[in-house]
DSSP file (Angstrom, degrees, kcal/mol; ACC not computed):
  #  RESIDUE AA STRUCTURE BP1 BP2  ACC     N-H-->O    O-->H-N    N-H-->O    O-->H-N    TCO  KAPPA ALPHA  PHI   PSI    X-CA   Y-CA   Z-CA
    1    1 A X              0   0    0      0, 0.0     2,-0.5     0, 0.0     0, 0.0   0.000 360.0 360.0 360.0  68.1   41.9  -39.5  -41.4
    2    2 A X        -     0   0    0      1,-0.0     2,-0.2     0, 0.0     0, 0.0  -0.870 360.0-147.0-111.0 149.1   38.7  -39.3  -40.3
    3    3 A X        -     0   0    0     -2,-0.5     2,-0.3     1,-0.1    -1,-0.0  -0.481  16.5-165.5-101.0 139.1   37.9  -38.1  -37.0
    4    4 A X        -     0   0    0     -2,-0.2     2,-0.4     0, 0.0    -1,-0.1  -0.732  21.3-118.8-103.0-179.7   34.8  -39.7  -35.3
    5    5 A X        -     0   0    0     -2,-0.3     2,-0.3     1,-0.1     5,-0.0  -0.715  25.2-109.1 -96.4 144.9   33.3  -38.5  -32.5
    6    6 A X    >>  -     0   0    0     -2,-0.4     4,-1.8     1,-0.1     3,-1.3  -0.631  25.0-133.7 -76.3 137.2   33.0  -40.4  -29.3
    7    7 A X  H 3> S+     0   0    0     -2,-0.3     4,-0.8     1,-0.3    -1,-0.1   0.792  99.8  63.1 -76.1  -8.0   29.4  -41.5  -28.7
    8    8 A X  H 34 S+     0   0    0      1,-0.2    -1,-0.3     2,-0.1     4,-0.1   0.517 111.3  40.0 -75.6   7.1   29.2  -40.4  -25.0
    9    9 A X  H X4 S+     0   0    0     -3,-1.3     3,-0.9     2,-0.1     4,-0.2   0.696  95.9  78.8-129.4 -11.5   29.8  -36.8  -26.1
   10   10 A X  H 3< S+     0   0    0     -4,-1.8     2,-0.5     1,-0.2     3,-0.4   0.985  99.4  38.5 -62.7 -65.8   27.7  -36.6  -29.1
   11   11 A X  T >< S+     0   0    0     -4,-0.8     3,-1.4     1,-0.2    -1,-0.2  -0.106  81.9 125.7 -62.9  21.9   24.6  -36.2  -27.5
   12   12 A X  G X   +     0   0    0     -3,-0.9     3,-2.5    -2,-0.5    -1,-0.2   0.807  65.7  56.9  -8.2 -83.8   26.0  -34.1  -24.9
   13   13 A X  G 3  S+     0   0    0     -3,-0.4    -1,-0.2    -4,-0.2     3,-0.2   0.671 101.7  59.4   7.0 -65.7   23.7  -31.4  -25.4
   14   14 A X  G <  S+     0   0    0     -3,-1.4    -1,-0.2     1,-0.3    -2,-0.2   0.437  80.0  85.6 -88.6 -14.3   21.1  -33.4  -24.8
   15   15 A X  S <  S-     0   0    0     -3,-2.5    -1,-0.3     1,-0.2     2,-0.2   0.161  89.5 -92.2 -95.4  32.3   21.6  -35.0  -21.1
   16   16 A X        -     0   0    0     -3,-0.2     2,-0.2     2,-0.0    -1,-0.2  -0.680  56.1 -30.5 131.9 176.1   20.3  -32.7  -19.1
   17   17 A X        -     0   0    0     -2,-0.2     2,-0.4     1,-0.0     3,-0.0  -0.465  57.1-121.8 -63.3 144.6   21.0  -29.5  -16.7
   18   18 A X    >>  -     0   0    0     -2,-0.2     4,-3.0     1,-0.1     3,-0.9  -0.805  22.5-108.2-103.4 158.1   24.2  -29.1  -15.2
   19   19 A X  H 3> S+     0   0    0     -2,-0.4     4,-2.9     1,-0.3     5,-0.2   0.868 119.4  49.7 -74.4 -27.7   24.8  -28.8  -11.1
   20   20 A X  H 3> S+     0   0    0      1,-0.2     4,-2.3     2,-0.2    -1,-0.3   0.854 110.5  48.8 -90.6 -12.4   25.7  -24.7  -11.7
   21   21 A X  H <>>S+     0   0    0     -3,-0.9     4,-3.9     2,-0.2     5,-0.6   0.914 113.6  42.6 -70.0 -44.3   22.8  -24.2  -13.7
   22   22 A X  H  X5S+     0   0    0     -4,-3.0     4,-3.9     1,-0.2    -2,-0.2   0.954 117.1  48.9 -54.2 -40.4   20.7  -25.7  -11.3
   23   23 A X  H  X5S+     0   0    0     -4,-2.9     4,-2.1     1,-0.2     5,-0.3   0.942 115.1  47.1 -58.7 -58.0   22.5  -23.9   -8.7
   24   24 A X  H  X5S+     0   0    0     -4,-2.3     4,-2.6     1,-0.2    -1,-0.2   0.859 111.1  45.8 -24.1 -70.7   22.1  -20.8  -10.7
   25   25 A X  H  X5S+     0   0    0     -4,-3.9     4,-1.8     2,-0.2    -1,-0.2   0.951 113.3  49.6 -64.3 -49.3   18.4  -21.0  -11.5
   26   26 A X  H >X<S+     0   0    0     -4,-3.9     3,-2.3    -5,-0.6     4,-1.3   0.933 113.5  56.0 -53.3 -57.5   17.3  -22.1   -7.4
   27   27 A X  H 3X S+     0   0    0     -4,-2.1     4,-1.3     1,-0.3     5,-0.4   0.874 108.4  38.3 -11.0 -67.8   19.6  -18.9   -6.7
   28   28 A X  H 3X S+     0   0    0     -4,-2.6     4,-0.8    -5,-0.3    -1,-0.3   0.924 118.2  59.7 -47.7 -49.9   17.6  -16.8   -8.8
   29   29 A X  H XX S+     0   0    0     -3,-2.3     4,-1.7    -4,-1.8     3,-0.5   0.878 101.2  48.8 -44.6 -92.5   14.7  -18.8   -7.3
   30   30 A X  H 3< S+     0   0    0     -4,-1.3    -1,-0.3     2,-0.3     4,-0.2   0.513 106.5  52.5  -4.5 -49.2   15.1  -18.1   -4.0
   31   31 A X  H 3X S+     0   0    0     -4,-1.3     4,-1.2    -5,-0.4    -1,-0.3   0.772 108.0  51.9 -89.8 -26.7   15.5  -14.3   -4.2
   32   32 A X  H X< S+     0   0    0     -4,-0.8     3,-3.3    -3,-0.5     4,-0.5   0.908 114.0  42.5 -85.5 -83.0   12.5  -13.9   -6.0
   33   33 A X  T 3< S+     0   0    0     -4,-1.7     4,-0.4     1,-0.3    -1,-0.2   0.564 107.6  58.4 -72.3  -0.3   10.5  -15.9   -3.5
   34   34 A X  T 3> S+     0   0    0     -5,-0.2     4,-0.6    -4,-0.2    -1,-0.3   0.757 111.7  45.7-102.6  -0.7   12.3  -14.2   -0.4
   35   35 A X  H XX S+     0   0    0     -3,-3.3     4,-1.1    -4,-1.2     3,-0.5   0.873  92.1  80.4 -76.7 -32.2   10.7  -10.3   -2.1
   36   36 A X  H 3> S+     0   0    0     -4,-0.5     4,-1.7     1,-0.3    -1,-0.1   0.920  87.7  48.1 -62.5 -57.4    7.6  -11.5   -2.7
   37   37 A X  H 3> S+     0   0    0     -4,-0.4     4,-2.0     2,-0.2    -1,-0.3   0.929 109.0  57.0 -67.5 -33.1    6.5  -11.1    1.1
   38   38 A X  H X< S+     0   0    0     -4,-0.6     3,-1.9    -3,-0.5     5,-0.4   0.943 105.1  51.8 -19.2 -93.7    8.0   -7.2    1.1
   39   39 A X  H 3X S+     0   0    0     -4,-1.1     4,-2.4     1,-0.3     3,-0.3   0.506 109.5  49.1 -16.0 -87.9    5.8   -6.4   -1.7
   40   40 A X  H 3X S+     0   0    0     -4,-1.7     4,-1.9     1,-0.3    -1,-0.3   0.565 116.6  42.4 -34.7 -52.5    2.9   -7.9    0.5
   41   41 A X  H <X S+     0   0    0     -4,-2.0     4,-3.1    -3,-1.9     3,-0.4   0.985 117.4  42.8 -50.3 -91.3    3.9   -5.8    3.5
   42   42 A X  H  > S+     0   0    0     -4,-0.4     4,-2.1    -3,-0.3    -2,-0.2   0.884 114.3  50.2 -42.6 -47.2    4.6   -2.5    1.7
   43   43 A X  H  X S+     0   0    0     -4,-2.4     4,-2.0    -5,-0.4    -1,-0.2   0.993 117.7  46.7 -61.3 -48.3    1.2   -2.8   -0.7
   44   44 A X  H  X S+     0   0    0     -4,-1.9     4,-2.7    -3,-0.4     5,-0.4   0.940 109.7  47.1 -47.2 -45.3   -0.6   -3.5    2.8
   45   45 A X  H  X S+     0   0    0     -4,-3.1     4,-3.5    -5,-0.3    -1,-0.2   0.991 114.9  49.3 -65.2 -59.5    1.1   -0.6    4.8
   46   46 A X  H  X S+     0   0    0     -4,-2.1     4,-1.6    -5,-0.3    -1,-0.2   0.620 113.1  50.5 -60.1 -12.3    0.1    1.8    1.5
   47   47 A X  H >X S+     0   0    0     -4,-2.0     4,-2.5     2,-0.2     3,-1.2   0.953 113.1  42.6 -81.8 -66.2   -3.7    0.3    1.7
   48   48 A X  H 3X S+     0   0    0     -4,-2.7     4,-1.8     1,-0.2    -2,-0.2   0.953 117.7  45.5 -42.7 -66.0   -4.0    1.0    5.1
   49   49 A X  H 3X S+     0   0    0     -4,-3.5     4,-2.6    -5,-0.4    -1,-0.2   0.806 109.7  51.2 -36.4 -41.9   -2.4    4.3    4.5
   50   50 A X  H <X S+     0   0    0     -4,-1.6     4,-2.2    -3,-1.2     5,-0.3   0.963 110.1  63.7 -75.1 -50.8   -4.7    5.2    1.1
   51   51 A X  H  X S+     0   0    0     -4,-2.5     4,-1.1     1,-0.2    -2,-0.2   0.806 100.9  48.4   2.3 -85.2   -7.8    4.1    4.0
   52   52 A X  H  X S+     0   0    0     -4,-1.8     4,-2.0     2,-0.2     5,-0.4   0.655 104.8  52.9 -50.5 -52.0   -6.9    6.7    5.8
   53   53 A X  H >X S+     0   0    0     -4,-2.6     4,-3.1     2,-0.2     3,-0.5   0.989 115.0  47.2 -39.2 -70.5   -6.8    9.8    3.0
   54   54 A X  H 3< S+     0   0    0     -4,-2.2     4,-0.5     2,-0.3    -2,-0.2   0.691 109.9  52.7 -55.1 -42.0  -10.2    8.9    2.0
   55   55 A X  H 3X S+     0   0    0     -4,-1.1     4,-1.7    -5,-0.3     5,-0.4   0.847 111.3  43.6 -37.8 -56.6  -11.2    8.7    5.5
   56   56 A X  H <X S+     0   0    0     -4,-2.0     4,-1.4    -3,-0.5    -2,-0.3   0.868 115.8  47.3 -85.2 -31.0  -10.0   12.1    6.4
   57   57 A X  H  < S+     0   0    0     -4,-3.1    -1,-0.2    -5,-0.4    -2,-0.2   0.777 110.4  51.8 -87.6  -1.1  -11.4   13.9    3.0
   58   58 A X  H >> S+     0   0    0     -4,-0.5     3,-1.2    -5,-0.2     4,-0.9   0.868 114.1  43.2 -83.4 -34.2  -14.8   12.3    3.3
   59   59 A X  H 3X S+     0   0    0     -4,-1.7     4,-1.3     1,-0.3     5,-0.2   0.857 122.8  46.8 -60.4 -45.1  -14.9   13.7    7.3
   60   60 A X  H 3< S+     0   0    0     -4,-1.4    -1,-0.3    -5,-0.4    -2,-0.2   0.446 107.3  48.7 -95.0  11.7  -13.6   16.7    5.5
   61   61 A X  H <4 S+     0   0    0     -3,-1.2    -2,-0.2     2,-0.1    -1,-0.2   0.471 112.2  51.9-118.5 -18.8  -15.9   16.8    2.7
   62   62 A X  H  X S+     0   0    0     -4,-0.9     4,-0.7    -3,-0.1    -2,-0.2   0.444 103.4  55.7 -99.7 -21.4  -18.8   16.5    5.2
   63   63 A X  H  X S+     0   0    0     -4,-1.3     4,-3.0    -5,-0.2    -3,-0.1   0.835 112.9  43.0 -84.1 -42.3  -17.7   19.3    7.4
   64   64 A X  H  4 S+     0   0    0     -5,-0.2     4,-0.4     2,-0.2    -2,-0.1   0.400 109.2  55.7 -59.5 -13.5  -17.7   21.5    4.4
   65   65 A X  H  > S+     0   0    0      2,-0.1     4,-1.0     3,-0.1    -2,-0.1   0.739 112.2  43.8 -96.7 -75.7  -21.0   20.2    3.1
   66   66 A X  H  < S+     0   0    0     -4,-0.7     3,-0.9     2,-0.2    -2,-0.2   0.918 113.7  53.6 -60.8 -46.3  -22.8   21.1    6.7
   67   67 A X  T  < S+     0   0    0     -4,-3.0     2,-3.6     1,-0.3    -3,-0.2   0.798 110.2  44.0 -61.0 -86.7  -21.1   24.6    6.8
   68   68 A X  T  4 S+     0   0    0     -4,-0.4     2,-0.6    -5,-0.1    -1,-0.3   0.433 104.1  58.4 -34.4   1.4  -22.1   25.6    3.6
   69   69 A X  S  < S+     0   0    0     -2,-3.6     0, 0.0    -4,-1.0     0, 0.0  -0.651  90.6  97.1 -93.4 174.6  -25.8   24.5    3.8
   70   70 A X        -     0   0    0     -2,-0.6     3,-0.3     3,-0.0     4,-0.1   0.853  50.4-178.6-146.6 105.1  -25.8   27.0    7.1
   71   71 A X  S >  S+     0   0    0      1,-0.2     3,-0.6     2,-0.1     4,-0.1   0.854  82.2  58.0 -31.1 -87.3  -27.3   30.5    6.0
   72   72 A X  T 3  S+     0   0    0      1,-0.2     4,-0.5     2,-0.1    -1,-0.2   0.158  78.6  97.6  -6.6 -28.4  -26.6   31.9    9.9
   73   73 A X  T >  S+     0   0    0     -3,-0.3     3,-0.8     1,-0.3    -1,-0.2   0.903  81.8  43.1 -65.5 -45.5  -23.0   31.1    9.5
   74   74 A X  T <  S+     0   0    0     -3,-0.6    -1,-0.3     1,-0.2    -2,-0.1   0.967 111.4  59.0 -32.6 -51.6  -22.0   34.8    8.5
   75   75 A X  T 3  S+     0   0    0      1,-0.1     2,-0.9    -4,-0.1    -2,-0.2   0.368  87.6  77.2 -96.3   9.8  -24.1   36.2   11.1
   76   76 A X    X   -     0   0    0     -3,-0.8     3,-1.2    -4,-0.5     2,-0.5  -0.744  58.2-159.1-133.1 155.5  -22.8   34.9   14.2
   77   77 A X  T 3   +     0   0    0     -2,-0.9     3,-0.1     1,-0.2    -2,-0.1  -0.592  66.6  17.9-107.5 140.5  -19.9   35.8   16.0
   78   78 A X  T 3  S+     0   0    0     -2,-0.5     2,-0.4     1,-0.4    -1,-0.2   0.742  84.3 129.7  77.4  25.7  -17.7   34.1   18.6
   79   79 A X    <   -     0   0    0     -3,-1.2    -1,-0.4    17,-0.1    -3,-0.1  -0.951  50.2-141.4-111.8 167.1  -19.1   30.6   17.8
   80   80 A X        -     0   0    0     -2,-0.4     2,-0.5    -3,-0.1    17,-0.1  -0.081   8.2-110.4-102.9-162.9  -16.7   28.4   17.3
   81   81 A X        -     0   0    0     -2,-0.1    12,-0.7    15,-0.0    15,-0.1  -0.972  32.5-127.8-114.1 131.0  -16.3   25.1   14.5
   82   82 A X        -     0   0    0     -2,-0.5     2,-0.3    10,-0.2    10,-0.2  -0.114  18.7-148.6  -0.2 137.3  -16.4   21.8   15.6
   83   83 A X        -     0   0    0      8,-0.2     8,-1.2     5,-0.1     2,-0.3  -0.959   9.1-146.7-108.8 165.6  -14.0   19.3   14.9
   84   84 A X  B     -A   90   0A   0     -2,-0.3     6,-0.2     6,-0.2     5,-0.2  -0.985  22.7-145.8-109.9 131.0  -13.9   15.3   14.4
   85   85 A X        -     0   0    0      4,-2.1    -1,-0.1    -2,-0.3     6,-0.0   0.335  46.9 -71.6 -64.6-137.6  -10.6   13.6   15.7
   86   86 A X  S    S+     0   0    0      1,-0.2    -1,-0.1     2,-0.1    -2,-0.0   0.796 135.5  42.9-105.8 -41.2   -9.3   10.4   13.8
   87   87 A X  S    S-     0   0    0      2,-0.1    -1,-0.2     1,-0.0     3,-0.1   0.435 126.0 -96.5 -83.4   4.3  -12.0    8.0   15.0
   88   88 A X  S    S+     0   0    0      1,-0.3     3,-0.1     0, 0.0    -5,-0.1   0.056  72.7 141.4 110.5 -28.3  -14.8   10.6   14.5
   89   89 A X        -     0   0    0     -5,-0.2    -4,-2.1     1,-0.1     2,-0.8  -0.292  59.3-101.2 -48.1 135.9  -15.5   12.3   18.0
   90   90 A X  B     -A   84   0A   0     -6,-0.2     2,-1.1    -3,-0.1    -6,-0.2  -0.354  27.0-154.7 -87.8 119.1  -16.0   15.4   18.1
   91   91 A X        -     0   0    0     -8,-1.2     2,-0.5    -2,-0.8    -8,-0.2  -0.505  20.2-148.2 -71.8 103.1  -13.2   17.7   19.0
   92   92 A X        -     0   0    0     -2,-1.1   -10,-0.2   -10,-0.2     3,-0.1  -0.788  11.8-125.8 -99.3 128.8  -14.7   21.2   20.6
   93   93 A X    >   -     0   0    0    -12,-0.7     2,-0.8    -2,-0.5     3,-0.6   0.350  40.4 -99.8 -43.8 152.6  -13.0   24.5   20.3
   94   94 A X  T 3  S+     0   0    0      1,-0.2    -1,-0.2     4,-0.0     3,-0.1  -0.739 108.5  34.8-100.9 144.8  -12.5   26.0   23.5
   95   95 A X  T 3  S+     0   0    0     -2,-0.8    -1,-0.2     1,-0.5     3,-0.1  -0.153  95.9 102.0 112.5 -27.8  -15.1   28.7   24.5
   96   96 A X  S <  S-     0   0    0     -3,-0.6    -1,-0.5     1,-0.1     2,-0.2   0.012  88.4 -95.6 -68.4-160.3  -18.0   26.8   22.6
   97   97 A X        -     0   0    0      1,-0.1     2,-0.1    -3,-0.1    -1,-0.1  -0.509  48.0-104.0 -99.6 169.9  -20.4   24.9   24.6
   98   98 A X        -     0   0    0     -2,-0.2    -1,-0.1    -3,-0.1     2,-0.1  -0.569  55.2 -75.8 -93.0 179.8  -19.3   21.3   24.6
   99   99 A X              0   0    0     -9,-0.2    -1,-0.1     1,-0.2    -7,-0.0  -0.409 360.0 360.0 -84.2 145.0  -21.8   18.7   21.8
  100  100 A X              0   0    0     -2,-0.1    -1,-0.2    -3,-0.0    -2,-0.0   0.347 360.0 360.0 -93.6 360.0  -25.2   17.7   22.9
């Protein structure tokens, strides 16, 4: 009584993917390609954003640079500081004279 195997099912194994795997794996597929453009967005928004830091602490690293080289700065009273806005114009304190 021995049993043989039928030959369409011996090699089984062997014939391939099945329609829920396939289904499975494009699934999978799919989701992964529909984050990829987040990422792209969110790394962009944080570039812009890191831009910006660097921007404002060099502005601010250069206003701090020019007072200290200025000696005089102690010794006079009632002037006021400068500022630069976000594109670099200079914002004036009210009472100075306005920038030449």
């Amino acid at each position: 009584m021995c049993r043989t195997r039928h030959p369409s099912t011996a090699h089984r194994a062997s014939d391939g993917f099945s329609l829920v795997e396939v289904l499975v794996a494009t699934g999978i597929l799919v989701t992964v390609a529909a984050a990829v453009p987040q990422l792209f967005t969110a790394a962009t928004r944080a570039n812009a954003q890191a831009g910006a830091v660097t921007w404002a602490t060099t502005l601010a690293a250069q206003k701090l640079e020019e007072l200290r080289s200025r000696p005089d700065l102690e010794a006079v009273v009632g002037e006021s500081v400068d500022f630069l806005d976000q594109r670099g114009g200079q914002i004036v304190s009210p009472g100075s004279a306005p920038p030449a």
